[in-house]
C-alpha positions in Angstrom: 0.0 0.0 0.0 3.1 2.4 0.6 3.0 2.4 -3.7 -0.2 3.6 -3.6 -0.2 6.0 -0.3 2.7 7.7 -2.6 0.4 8.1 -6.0 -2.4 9.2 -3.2 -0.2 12.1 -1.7 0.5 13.1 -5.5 -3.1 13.0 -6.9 -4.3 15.0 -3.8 -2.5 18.0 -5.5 -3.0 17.1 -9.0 -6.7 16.3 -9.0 -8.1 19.7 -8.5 -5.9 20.9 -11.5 -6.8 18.0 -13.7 -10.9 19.1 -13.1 -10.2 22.6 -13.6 -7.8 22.2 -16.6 -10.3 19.6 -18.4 -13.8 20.4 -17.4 -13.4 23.9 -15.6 -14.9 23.5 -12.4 -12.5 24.6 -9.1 -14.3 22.5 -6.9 -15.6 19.0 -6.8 -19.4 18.5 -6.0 -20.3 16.6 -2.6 -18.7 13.4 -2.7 -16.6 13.4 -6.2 -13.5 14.5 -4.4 -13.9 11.0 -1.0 -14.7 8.6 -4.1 -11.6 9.7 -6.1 -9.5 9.7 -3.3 -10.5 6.5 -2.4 -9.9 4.5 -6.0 -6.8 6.5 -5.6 -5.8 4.9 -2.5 -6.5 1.5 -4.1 -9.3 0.3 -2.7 -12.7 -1.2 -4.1 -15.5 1.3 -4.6 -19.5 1.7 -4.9 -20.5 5.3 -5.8 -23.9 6.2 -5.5 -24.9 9.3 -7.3 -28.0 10.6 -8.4 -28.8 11.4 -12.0 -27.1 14.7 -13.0 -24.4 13.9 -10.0 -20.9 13.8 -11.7 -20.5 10.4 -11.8 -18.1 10.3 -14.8 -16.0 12.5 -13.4 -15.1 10.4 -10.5 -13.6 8.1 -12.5 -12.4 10.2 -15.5 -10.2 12.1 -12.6 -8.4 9.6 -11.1 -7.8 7.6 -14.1 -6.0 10.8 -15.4 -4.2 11.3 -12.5 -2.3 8.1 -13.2 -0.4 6.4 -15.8 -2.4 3.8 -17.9 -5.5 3.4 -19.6 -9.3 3.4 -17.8 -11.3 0.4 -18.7 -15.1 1.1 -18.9 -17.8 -1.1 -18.7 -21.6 0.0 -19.8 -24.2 -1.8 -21.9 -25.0 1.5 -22.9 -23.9 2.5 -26.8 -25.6 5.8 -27.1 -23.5 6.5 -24.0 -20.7 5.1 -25.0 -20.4 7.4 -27.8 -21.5 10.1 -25.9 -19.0 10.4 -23.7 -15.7 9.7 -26.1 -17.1 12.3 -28.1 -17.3 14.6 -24.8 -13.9 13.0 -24.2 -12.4 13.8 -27.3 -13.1 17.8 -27.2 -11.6 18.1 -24.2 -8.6 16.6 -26.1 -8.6 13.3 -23.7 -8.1 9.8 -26.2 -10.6 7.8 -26.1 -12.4 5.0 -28.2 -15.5 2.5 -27.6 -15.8 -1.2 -28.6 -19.1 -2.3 -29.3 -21.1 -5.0 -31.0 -21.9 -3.4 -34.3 -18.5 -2.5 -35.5 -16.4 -4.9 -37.7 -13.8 -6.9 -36.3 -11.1 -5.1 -38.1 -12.3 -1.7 -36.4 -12.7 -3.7 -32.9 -9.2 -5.2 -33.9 -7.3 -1.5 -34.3 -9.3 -0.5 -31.2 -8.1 -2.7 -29.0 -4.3 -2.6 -30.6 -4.1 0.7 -30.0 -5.4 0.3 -26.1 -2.4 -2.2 -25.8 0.2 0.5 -27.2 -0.9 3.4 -25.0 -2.7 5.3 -27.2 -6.0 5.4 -25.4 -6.5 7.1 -22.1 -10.4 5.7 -22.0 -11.6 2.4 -23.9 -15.4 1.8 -23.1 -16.9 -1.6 -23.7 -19.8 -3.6 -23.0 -19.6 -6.0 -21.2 -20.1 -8.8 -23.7 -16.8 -7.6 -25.5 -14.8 -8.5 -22.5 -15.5 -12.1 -22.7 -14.4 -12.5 -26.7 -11.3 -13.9 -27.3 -10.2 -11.2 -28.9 -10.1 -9.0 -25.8 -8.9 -11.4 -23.9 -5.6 -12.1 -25.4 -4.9 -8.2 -25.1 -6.1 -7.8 -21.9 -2.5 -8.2 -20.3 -0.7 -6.1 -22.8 -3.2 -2.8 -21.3 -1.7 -1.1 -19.4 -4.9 -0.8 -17.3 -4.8 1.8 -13.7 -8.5 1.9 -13.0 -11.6 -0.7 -14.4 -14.9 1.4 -14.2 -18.3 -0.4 -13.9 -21.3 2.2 -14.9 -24.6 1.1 -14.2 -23.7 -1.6 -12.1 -27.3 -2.2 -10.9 -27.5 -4.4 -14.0 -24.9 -7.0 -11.9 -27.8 -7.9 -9.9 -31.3 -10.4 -10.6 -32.7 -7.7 -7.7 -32.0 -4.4 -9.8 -34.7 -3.0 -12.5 -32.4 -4.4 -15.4 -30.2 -6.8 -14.6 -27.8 -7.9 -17.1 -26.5 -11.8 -17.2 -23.3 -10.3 -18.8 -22.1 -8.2 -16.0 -21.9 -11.5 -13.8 -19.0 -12.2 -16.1 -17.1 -8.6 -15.3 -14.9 -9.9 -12.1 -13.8 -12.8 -14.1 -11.2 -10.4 -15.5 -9.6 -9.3 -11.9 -7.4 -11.8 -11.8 -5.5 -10.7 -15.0 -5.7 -7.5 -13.6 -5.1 -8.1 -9.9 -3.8 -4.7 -8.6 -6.4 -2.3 -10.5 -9.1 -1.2 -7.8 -12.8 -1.0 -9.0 -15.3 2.0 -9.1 -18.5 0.5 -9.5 -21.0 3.5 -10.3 -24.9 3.7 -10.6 -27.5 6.4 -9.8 -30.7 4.3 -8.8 -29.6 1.1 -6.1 -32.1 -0.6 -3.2 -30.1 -1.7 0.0 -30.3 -5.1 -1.7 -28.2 -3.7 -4.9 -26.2 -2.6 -3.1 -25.0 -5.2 -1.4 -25.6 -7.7 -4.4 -23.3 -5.4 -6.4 -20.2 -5.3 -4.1 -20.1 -9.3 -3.6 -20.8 -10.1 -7.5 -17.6 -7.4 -8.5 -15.9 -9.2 -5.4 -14.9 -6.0 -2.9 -12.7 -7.1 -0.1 -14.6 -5.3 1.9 -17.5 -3.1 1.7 -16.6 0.7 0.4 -19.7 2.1 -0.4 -20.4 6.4 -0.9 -23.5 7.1 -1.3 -25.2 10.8 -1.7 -28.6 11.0 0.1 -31.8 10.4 -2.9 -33.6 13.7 -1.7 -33.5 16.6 -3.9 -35.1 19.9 -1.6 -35.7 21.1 -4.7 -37.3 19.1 -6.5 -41.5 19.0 -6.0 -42.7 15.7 -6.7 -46.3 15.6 -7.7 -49.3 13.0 -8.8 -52.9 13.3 -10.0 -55.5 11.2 -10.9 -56.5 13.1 -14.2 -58.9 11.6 -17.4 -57.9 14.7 -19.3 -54.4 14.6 -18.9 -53.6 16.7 -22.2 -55.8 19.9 -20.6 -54.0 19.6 -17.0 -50.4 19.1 -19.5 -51.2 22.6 -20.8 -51.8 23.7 -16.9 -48.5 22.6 -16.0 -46.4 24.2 -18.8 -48.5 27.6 -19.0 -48.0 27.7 -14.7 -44.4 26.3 -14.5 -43.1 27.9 -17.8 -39.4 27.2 -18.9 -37.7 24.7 -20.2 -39.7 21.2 -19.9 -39.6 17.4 -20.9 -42.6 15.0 -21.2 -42.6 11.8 -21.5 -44.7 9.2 -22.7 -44.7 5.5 -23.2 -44.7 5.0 -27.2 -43.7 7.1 -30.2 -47.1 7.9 -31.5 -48.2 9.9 -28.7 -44.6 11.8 -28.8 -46.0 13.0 -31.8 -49.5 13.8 -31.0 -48.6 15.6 -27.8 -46.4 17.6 -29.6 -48.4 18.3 -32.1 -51.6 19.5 -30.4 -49.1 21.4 -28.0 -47.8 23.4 -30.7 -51.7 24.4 -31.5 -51.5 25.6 -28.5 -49.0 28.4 -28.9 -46.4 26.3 -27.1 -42.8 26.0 -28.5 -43.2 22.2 -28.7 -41.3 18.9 -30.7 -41.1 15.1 -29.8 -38.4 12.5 -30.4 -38.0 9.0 -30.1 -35.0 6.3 -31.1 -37.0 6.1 -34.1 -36.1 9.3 -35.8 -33.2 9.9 -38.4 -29.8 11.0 -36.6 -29.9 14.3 -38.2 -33.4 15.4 -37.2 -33.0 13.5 -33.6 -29.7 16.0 -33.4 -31.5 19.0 -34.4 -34.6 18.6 -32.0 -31.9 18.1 -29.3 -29.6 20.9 -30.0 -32.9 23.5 -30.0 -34.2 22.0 -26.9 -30.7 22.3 -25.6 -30.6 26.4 -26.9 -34.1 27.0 -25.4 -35.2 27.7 -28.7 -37.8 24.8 -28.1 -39.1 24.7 -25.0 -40.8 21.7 -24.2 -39.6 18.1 -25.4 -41.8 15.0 -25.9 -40.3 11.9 -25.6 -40.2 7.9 -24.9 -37.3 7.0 -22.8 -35.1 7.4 -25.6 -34.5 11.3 -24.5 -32.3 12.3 -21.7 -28.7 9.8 -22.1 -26.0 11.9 -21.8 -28.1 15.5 -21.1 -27.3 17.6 -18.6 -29.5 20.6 -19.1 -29.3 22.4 -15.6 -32.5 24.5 -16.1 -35.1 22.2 -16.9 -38.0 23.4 -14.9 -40.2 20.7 -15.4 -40.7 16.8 -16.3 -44.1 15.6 -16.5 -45.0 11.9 -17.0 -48.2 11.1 -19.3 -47.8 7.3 -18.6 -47.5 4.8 -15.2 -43.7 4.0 -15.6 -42.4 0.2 -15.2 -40.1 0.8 -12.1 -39.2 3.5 -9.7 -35.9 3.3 -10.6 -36.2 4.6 -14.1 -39.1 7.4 -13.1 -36.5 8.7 -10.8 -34.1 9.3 -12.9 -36.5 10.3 -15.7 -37.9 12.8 -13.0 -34.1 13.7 -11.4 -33.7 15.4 -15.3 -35.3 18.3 -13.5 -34.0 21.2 -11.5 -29.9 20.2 -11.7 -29.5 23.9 -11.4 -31.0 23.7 -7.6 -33.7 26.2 -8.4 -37.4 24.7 -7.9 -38.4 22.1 -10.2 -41.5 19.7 -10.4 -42.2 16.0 -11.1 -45.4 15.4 -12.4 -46.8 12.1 -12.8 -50.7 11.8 -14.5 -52.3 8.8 -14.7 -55.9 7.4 -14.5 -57.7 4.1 -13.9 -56.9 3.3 -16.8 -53.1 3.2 -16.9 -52.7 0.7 -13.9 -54.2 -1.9 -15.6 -52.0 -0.6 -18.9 -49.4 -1.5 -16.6 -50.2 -4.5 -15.4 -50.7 -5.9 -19.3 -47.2 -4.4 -19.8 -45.8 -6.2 -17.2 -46.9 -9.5 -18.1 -45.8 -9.2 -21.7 -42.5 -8.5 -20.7 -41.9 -11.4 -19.9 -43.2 -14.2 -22.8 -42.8 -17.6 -21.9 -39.6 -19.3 -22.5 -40.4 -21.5 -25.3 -41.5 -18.3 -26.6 -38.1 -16.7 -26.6 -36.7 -19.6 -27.5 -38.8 -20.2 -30.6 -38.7 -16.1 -31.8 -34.4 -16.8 -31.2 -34.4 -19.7 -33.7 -36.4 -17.9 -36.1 -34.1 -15.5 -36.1 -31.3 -18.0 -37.2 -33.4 -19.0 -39.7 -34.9 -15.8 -41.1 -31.3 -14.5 -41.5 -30.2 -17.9 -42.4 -26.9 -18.3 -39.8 -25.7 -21.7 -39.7 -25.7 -22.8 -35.6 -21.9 -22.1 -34.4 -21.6 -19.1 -36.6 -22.6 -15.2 -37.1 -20.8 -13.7 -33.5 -20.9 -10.5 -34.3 -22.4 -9.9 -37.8 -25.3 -7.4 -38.4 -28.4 -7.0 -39.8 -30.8 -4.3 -41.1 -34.2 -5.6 -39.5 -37.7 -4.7 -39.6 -39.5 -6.1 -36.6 -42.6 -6.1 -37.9 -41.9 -7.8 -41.1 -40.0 -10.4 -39.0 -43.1 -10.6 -37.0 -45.2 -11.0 -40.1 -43.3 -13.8 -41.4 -43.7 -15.9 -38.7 -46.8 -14.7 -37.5 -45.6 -13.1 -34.2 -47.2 -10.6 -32.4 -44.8 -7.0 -32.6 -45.1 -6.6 -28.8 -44.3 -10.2 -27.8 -41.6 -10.4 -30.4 -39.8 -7.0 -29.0 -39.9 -8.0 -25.5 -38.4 -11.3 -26.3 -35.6 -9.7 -28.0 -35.0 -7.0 -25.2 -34.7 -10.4 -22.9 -32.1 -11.6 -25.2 -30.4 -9.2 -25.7 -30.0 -8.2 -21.8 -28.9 -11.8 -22.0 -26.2 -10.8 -24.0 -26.9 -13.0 -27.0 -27.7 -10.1 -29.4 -28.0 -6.4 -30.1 -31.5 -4.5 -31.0 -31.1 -0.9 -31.8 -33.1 1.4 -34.0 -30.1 2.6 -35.7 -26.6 2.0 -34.7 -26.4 6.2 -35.3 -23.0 6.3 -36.9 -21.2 8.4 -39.2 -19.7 7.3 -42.0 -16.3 5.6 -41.2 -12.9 5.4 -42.9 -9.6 4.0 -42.4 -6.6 3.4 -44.9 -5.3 0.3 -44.6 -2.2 0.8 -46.5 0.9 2.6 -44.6 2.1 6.0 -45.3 5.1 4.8 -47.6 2.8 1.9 -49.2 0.1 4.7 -49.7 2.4 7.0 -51.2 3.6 4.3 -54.1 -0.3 3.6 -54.5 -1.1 7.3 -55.4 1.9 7.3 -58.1 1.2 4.4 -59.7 -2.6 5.6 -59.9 -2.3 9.3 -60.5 -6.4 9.6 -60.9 -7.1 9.2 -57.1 -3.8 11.2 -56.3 -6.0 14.3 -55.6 -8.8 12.6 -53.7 -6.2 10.5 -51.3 -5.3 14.0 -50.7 -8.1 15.7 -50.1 -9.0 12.9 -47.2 -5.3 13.0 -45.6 -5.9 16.9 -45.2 -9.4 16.7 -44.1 -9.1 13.7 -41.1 -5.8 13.2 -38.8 -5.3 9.7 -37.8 -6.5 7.7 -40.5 -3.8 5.5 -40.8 -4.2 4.3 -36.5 -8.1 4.4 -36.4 -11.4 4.4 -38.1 -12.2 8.0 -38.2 -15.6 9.6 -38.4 -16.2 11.0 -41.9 -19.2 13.1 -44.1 -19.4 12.8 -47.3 -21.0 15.9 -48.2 -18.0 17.9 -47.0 -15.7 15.9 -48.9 -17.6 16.3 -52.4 -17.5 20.1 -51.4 -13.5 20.5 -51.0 -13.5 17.9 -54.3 -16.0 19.7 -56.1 -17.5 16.2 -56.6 -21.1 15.0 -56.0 -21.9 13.2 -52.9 -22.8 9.9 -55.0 -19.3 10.4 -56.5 -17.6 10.5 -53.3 -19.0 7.5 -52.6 -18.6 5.5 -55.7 -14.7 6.7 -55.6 -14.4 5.4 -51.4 -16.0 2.1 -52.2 -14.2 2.1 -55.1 -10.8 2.3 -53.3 -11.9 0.1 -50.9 -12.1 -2.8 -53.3 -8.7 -1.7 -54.4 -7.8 -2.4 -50.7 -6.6 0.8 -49.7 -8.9 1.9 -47.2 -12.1 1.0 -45.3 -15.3 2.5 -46.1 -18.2 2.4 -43.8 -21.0 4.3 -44.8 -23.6 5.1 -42.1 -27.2 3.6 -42.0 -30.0 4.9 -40.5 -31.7 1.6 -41.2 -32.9 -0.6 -37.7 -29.9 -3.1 -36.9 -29.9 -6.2 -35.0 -26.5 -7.7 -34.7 -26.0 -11.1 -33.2 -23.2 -10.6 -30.4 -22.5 -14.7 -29.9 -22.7 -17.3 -33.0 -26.0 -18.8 -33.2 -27.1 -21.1 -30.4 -28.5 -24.3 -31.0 -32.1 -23.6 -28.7 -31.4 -26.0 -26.0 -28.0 -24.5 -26.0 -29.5 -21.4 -25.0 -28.6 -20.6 -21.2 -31.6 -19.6 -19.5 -33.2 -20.9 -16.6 -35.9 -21.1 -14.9 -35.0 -20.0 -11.7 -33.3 -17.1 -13.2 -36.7 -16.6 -15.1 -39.1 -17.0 -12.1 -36.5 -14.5 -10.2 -36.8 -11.9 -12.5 -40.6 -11.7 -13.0 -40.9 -11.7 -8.9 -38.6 -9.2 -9.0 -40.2 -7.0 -11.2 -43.8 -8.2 -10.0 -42.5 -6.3 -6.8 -40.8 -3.2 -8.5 -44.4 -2.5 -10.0 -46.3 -3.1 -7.0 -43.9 -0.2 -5.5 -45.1 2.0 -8.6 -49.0 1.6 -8.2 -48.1 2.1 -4.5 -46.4 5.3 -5.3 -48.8 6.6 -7.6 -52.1 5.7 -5.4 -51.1 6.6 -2.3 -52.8 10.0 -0.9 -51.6 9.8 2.8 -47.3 9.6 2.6 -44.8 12.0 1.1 -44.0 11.6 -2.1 -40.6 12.0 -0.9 -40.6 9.9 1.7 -41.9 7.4 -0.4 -39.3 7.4 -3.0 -36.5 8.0 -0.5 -37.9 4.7 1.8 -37.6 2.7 -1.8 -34.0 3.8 -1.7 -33.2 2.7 1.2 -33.4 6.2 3.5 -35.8 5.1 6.0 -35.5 8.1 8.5 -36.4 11.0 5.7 -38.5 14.1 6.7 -41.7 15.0 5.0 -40.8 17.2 1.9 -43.8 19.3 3.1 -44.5 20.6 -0.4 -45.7 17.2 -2.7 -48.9 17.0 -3.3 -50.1 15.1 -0.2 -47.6 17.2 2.1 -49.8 20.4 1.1 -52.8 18.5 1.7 -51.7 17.8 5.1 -50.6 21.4 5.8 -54.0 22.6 5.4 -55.1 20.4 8.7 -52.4 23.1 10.8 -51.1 20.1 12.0 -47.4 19.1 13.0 -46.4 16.4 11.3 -45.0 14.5 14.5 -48.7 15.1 15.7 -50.4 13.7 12.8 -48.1 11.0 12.6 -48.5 10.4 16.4 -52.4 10.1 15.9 -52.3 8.0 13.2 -49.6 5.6 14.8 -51.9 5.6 18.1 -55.7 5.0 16.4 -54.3 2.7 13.1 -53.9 -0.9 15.3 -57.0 -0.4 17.0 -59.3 0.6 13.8 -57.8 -2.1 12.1 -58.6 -4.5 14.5 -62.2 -3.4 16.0 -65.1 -0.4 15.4 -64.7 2.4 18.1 -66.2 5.4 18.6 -65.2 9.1 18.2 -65.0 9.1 22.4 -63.0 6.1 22.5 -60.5 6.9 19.4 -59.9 10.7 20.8 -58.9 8.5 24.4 -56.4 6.4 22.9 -54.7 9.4 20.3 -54.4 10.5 24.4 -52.6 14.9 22.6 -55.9 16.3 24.6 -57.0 17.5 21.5 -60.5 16.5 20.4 -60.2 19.2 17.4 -56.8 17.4 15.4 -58.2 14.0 16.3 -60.9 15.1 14.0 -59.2 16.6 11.7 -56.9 13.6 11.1 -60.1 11.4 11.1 -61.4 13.8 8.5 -58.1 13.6 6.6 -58.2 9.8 6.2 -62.1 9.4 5.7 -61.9 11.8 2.4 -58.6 9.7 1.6 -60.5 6.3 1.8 -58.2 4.5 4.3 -61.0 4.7 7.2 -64.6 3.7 7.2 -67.7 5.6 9.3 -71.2 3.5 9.8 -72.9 5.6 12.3 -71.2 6.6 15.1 -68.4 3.8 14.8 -65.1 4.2 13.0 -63.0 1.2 11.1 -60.2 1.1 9.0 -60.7 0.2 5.1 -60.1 -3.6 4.4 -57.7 -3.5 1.4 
């Protein structure tokens, strides 16, 4: 430890330098600055941040602080890309390995990792168990191995991952690199899973308190959910996000918003990249004001001054509506969470729930379909892709969509394939040829002499990596047509002097093992069984959330979370309910945890409750009585009291 006590003592002076020279901040926020120093002493680490917390940072400092590369592990793509690119302006090198990207691009990925000219490689966790990774593994020179949304290491967590199980099997080729295992949403139960699944030594866990003062949490029952909508923005006002469970109502929101004088758009995964970039940016400007989305909308944002998020649907989990909601406020000004719903939507939810998880055979039958419908031979296609309409898919072998989608999210969390809307690249290129190889090409063929040019001038490093490209701005600068551009790249890549990879907005599924035989496909039962209790419980949390008129919203959602001792918020929607009865809330609490056992076990009268409350206070006895009689949790016949059989 003396080794490490010595890089300690030098990071301590170096890290505040490395934020402020890289991201411009001169101070850390709570907590960034004990998890850093702690990966920097060596030891094991949980960090627990809430959405908008910094969690990158806390390992993009200390792995800077040190010699080596940072290993990073997220099932994330979008994300991936999001943050090399982020990376990458700041002038940090970094690169991402992903299913989707040919082996020869994964190949000079991981080269260049083992020659020290990455500081960042991001991977999913699938990619670390190919044999391809593995044989470089011990030629990275690896100081730090990062685990983001390490929730999906455990069969408790909202969406666990098998893959990740598969993460520590790397530590002992890497036995003196400490672990930062980082997630924003974790029960108790997480918490503990993740730590003894990434193997800690001992528990290190930081975690930030859940509760954000600022934020206003708020549900209502609500039929006409579009009219209160329009209540929300026109009282809030500023910057807002909606969202909303499918992509046709992004679009009718949006829509009848904009008739309403509001400075609306929607997105979802299922728009081009250019127009899903556009809507962003303008969001991001203020130029639109209020965003409808699916789930799609939010990876990677950090908008401080969103004053608003407003939920049109019943979400699937806590976990995810917290985050979703935690997109508001990050500027620590007075935001709201508003959740809508109806009758209606819980019993949405509870179809949703059970078609999430088809039956087995199911899965198994839509998985050898697949083989078949793309015709891969069994022991072959790791890693090959796809374009693939779901629907026609589902057509041809007369599928329903819905069932077919959610048995392909199940497999792919499995980690036997990749479903994506669009794999949202640019066009790549990379010459294949070296420079003095290259050189003797472009004599010998005077014709493409120019052209070679043109791209040499135009995109650094194309002889280490694959390197994003546009084709437009090339045909500009060689007074070419775009179609001629690419006629000359493909053209030049059958010559076998570079890689072309021109992008696709096209839906890709890519197949991230070779093609099992079914009975060869590894899931059980038990792990089956697990995961539907688990998320038969997660949703039974939600309608709990959502229905409940008597407890905090806060309270509630901190309790989830594991803070058990958390005050009323005293603004939510039930809180200013309460405040109207002038009562403390130890004294309605004291009232109600007096007169609740004995309702619930036998009918008393007013006399006899206002005895056992025992505050000498007939007038907040009532008005507690009154409180939980309009909420439905007590019963009046005549002169007795009870309390609601549920």
């Amino acid at each position: 430890m003396a080794g490490f006590s010595y890089l300690y003592k030098m990071a301590d002076q170096d890290i505040h330098k490395i934020l402020y020279n890289h991201w411009g901040y001169k101070a850390f926020r709570p907590l960034q600055e004990d998890i850093i120093r702690s990966v920097l002493e060596g030891n094991d680490t949980l960090a627990l941040l809430p959405t908008g917390g910094g969690k990158s940072v806390c390992f993009q400092v200390p792995a800077l602080a040190r010699e080596g590369l940072c290993l990073v592990i997220t099932p994330l793509i979008a994300l991936m890309k999001d943050q090399v690119q982020h990376l990458k302006k700041r002038n940090i090198k970094a690169a991402a390995v992903y299913s989707g990207m040919t082996t020869r691009e994964i190949d000079v990925t991981l080269e260049n990792a083992t020659k020290g000219e990455l500081k960042f490689l991001y991977c999913s966790p699938e990619r670390l168990q190919t044999e391809m990774f593995r044989e470089r593994l011990s030629r990275m020179n690896i100081n730090l191995l990062a685990v983001d949304e390490s929730h999906c290491i455990s069969q408790w967590g909202y969406d666990f991952r098998p893959p990740y199980l598969k993460i520590a099997d790397i530590r002992p080729e890497i036995p003196d690199v400490p672990v930062l295992a980082l997630t924003a949403t974790a029960t108790p139960d997480v918490v503990k899973d993740i730590q003894e699944k990434l193997r800690f030594p001992q528990k290190n866990v930081f975690q930030k308190s859940f509760e954000r003062k600022n934020l206003t949490y708020v549900v209502q029952h609500e039929e006409d959910k579009f009219r209160r909508l329009l209540r929300v923005i026109n009282r809030v006002r500023g910057t807002g996000i909606v969202y909303v469970r499918n992509r046709r109502k992004t679009r009718e929101i949006a829509q009848w918003l904009q008739k309403q004088n509001i400075k609306a758009d929607y997105y979802h995964a299922g728009l081009n990249q250019k127009t899903r970039e556009q809507r962003q940016e303008e969001w991001m400007k203020g130029i639109t004001h209020v965003i409808v989305s699916t789930n799609a909308f939010g990876m990677g944002i950090d908008k401080p001054n969103v004053r608003f998020v407003v939920h049109m649907d019943v979400p699937d989990n806590l976990e995810a509506y917290f985050q979703e909601a935690g997109r508001a406020g990050r500027d620590q000004k007075q935001a709201w969470a508003v959740l809508l719903f109806n009758n209606a939507d819980l019993i949405d939810a509870e179809r949703f729930y059970e078609m999430a998880f088809p039956e087995l055979d199911t899965i198994e039958n839509i998985y050898n379909s697949l083989g078949n419908y793309f015709q891969i031979p069994v022991g072959t296609g790791m890693n090959t892709s796809f374009v693939f309409d779901l629907n026609t898919f589902a057509s041809t072998y007369n599928f329903k969509p819905v069932i077919v989608f959610n048995a392909l999210s199940f497999l792919e969390k499995e980690g036997y394939i990749l479903l994506s809307d669009a794999l949202r690249e640019r066009s790549k290129l990379h010459i294949l040829l070296n420079r003095t190889d290259l050189y003797k090409f472009q004599v010998r063929e005077a014709y493409y002499d120019p052209f070679i040019k043109i791209l040499l001038r135009s995109y650094p490093g194309l002889f280490s990596d694959y390197i994003s490209i546009n084709e437009t701005e090339i045909a500009h600068r060689a007074r070419l047509t775009v179609d001629k551009v690419m006629k000359i790249l493909q053209r030049l890549q059958q010559m076998n002097v570079l890689e072309y990879q021109p992008k696709t907005e096209k839906p890709q599924l890519v197949f991230t093992t070779h093609r099992h035989n079914t009975k060869d496909l590894n899931i059980s039962k038990e792990v089956y069984k697990d995961r539907k209790e688990a998320a038969r419980k997660r949703l039974d949390a939600v309608k709990d959330y959502v229905t409940s008129e008597t407890r905090c919203r806060s309270q509630m959602l901190l309790s989830y979370f594991g803070e058990k001792d958390a005050h009323r918020c005293g603004k939510c929607d039930v809180c200013r309910k309460r405040n109207k009865l002038q009562l403390s809330e130890y004294e309605f609490d004291l009232v109600l945890e007096r007169i609740k056992p004995e309702l619930d076990q036998k009918s008393l009268t007013l006399e006899e409750i206002v005895k056992i409350a025992d505050i000498n206070n007939e007038n907040k006895v009532l008005k507690v009585l009154q409180w939980l009689l309009e909420h439905n949790k007590i019963n009046k016949d005549g002169i007795y009291y009870s309390w609601e059989k549920q």
